[in-house]
N, CA, C and O atoms as a GROMACS GRO file, in nm:
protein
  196
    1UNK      N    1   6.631   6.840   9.186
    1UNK     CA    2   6.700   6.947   9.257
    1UNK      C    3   6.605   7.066   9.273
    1UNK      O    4   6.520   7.102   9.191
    2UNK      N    5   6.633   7.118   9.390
    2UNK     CA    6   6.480   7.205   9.435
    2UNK      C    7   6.568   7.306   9.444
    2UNK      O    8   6.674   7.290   9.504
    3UNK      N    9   6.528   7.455   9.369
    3UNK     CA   10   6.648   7.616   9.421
    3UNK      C   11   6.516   7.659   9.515
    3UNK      O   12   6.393   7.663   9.505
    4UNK      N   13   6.644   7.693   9.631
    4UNK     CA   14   6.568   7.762   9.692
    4UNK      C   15   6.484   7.947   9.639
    4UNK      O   16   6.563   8.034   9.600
    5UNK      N   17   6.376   7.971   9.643
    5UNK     CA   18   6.390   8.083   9.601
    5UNK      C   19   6.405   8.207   9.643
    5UNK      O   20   6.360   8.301   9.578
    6UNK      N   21   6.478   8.226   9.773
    6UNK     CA   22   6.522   8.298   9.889
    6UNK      C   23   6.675   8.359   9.820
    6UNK      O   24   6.721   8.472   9.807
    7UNK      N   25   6.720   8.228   9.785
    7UNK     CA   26   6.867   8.259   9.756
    7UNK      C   27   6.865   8.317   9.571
    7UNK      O   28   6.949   8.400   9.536
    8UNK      N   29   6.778   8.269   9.482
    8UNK     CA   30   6.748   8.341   9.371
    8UNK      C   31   6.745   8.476   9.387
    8UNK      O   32   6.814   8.548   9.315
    9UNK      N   33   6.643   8.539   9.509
    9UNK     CA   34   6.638   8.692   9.502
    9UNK      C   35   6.701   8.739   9.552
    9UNK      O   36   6.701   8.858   9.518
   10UNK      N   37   6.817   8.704   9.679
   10UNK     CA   38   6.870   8.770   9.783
   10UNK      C   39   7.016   8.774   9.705
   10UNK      O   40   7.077   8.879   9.724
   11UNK      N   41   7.074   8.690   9.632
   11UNK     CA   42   7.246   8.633   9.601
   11UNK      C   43   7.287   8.804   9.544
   11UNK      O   44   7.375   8.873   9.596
   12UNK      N   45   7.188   8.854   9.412
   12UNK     CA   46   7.204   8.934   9.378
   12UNK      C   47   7.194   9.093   9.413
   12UNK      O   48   7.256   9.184   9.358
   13UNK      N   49   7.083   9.103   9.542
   13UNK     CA   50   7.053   9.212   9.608
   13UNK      C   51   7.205   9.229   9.689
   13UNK      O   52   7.284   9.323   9.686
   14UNK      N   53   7.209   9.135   9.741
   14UNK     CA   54   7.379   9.156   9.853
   14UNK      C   55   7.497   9.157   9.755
   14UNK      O   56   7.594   9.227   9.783
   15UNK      N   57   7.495   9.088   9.648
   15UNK     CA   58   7.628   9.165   9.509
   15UNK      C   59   7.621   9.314   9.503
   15UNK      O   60   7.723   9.383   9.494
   16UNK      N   61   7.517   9.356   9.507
   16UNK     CA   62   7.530   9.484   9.486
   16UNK      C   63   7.560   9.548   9.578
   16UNK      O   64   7.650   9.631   9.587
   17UNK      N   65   7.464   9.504   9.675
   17UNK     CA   66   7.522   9.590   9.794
   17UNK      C   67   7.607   9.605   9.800
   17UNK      O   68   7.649   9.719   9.780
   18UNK      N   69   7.708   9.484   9.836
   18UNK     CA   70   7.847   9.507   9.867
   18UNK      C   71   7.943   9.555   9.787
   18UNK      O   72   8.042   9.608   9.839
   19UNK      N   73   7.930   9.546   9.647
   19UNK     CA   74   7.960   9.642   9.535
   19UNK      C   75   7.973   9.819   9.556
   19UNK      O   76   8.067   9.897   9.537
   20UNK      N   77   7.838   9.837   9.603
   20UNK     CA   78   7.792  10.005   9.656
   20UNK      C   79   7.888  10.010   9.764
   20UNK      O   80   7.991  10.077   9.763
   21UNK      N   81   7.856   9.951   9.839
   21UNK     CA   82   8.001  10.015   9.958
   21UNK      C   83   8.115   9.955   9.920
   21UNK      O   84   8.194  10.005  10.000
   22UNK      N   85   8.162   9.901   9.870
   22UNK     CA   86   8.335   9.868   9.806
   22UNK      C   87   8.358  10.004   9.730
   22UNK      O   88   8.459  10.074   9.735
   23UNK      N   89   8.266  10.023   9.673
   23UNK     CA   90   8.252  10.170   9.522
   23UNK      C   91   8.273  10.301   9.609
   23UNK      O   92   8.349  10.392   9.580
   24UNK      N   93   8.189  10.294   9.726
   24UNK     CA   94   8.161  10.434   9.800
   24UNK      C   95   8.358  10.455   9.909
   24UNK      O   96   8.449  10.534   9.933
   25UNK      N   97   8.317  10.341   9.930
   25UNK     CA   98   8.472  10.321  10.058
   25UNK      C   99   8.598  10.389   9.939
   25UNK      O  100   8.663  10.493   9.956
   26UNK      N  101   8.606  10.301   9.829
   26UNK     CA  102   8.721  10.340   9.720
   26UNK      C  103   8.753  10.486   9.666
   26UNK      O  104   8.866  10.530   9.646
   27UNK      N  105   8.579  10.584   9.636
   27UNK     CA  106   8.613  10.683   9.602
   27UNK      C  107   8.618  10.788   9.732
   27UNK      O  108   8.675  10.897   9.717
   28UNK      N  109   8.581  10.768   9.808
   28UNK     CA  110   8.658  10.833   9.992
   28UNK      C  111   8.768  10.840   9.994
   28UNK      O  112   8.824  10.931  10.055
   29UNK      N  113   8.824  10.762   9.937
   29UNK     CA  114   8.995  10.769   9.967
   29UNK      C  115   9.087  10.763   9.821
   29UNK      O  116   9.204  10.724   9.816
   30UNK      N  117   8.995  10.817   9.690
   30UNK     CA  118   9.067  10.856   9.647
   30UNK      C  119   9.189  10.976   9.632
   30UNK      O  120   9.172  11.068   9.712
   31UNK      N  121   9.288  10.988   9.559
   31UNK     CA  122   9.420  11.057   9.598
   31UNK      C  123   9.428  11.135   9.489
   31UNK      O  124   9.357  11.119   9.390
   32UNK      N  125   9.537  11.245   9.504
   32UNK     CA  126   9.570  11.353   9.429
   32UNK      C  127   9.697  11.257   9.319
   32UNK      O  128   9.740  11.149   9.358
   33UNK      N  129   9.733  11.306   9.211
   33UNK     CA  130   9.831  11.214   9.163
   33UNK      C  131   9.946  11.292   9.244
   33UNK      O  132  10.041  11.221   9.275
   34UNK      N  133   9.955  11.462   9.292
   34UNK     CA  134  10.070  11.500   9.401
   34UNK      C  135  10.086  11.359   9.522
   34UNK      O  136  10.188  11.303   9.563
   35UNK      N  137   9.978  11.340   9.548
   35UNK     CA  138   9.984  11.295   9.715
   35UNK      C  139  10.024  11.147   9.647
   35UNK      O  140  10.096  11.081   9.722
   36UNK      N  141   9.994  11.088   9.533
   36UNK     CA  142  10.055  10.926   9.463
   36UNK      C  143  10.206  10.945   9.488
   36UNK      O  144  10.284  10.881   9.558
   37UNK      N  145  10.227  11.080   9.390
   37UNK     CA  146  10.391  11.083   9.389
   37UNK      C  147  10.431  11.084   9.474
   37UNK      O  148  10.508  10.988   9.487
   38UNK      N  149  10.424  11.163   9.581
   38UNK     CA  150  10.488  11.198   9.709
   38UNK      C  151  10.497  11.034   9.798
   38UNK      O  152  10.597  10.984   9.849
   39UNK      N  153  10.390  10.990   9.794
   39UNK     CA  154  10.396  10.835   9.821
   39UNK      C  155  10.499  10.782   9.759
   39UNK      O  156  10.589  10.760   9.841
   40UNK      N  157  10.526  10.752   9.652
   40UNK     CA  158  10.569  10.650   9.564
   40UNK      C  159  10.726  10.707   9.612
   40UNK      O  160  10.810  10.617   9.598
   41UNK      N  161  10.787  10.843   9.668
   41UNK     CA  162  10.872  10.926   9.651
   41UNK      C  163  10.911  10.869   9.834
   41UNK      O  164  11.004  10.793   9.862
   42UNK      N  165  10.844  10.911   9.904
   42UNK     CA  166  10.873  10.822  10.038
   42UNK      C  167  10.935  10.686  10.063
   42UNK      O  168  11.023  10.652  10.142
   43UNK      N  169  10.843  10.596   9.949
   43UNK     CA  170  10.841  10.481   9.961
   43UNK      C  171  10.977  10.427   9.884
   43UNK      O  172  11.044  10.331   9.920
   44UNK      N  173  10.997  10.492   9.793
   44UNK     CA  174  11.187  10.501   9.719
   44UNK      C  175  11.268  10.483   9.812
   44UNK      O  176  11.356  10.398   9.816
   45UNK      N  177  11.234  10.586   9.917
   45UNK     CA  178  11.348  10.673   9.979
   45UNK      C  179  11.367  10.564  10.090
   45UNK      O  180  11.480  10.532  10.127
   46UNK      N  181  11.234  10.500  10.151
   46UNK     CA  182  11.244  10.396  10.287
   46UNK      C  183  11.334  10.283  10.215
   46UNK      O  184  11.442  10.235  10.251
   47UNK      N  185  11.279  10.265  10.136
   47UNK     CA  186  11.311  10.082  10.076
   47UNK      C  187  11.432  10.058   9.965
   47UNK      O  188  11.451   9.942   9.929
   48UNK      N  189  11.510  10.157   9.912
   48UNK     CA  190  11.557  10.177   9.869
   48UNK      C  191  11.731  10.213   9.860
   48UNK      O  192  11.833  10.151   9.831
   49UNK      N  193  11.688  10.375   9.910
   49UNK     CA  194  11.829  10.427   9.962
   49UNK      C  195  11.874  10.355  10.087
   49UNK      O  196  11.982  10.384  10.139
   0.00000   0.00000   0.00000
């Protein structure tokens, strides 16, 4: 069995990458715990009442 050694160096360079922007995208849109509640407080009120 022959590894390629393209995919040895590259598998792990693009984990990260895509790690770094999953990480960067997630804390962009992190929230206030006001603006959670107020969510969670909407979302009562639609599905609920």
């Amino acid at each position: 069995m022959v590894m390629n050694h393209e995919t040895i160096i590259f598998t792990p360079i693009i984990a990260v990458f895509i790690g770094l922007i999953v990480f960067t995208i997630l804390k962009k849109r992190k929230r206030s715990a006001k603006s959670i509640y107020k969510l969670i407080d909407d979302l009562e009120k639609k599905y609920i009442y």
